[in-house]
Every structure is written in structure tokens, then in C-alpha cells.
Residue, then its C-alpha position, 0 to 999 in steps of 0.5 A: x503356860x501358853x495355849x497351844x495353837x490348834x492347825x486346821x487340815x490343810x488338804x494337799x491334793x483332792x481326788x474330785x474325778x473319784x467320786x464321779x468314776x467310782x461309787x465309793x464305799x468304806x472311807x480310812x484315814x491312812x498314813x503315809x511313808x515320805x521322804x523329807x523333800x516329798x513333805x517340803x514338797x508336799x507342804x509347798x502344795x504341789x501333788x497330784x492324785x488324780x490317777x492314783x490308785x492303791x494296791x496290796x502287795x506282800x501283806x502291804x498297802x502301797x499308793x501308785x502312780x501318784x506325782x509328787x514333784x521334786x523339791x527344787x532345792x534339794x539338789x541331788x537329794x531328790x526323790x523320784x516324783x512317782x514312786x511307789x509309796x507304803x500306806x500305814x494302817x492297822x493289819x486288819x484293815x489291810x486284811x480287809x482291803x486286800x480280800x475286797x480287791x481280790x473278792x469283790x473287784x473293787x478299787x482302792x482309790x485315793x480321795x485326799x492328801x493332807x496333813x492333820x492337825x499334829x502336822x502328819x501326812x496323811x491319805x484318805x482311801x476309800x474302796x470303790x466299784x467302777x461306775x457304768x457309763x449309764x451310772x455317770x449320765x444319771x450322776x449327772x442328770x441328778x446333779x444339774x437338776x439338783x443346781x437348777x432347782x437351787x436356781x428357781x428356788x433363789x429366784x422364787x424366793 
């Protein structure tokens, strides 16, 4: 019998503004219910998660705001590019997620599109809590140390 080929993850979309906006918390993988040209596009690699969030609604996990272009192939068939779309996952996660929104006033916010190894679409969500201005000027005083120290380290040797 001849060895399957395993496929690496092959990320679609990445939310990189989300962990500067929010300071994340708890990370799920969930996933995702498409149409067939949202995977035709979404495996020519075009989406954008940027200013996606996610809400619960009626018992259900759904991703707004997030662009999926039209397949341009697919003539009349074609999906509306920013649709609401329905996030698989296990009741007690939604459950939770749901009660840390409405409790606690966090965000749910999207942090990668990508299929796994099976060829599933899949996105990877994460609760969050806003970050202050004064939070993110110290982000950014952290990570420019950290890239001057990695400078002077390479330099001395």
C-alpha cells in the first residue's frame, strides 16, 4: 500500500492586528460552514480577516464582517463576499464563549483562516479584552527593546 502524503497547514488568512488590539486569552480551533466557491476561493488564497469579529446569536457561533471574494469562475453561482457565516463547535464551547461575551465584555476575535491537514476549513478564535492606548504604547516599547537588544546581541557576538 503506498504512503499517504501528509499536507502541511496551509493558512489562508491571519488576523496579525489582533494580538496588538486585544490581549488574548483562551484559543479554539473551530470550524467553518462554506459554500463551494467560498473553498475555491479561499484555496486560491484570497480572504481577509482583519476586521472580523465573531457573535453569538440564537444558541450559534457566527463570524461577521469577514470578506471572502467572489470566485470568478463561478459566474451566477456566487456567494455574497461578506455574509454572515456559522462556526462549528461543541455546545459547551459555545455556552462558554456566549457567557464570557455577555459577562465579562470580552471580544470573540478571529486570529487565522487555514485548512488543516485533512483539507478542512478551519478558524482559529480566541477571546479577548480590549486593550488600552496606554497597553499598546507599552507593547510597543517591549517589542522595539526586545529588537534592539536582538541588535546589540549580533553585534557584540
Amino acid at each position: 500500500m503506498a504512503e499517504k502524503t501528509k499536507r502541511a497547514i496551509k493558512v489562508v488568512a491571519d488576523n496579525r492586528k489582533a494580538r496588538f488590539n486585544y490581549e488574548i486569552g483562551e484559543v479554539i480551533e473551530a470550524g467553518i460552514v462554506l459554500t463551494g466557491t467560498e473553498v475555491k476561493s479561499l484555496r486560491g488564497g484570497k480572504a481577509t480577516i482583519g476586521e472580523s469579529y465573531a457573535d453569538a446569536r440564537d444558541g450559534e457561533i457566527w463570524l461577521i464582517n469577514s470578506n471572502i471574494p467572489e470566485y470568478l469562475q463561478a459566474s451566477r453561482f456566487n456567494h455574497a463576499p461578506k455574509r454572515p457565516r456559522k462556526l462549528l463547535l461543541h455546545q459547551r464551547q459555545v455556552n462558554r464563549l456566549a457567557g464570557a461575551v455577555e459577562k465579562e465584555g470580552m471580544t470573540i476575535v478571529p486570529l487565522k483562516l487555514y485548512f488543516n491537514e485533512k483539507g478542512r476549513a478551519k478558524v482559529e478564535i480566541a477571546l479577548g479584552k480590549g486593550k488600552k492606548l496606554h497597553d499598546k504604547r507599552e507593547t510597543l516599547k517591549k517589542r522595539s527593546w526586545d529588537r534592539e537588544r536582538g541588535r546589540l546581541m549580533r553585534v557584540k557576538g
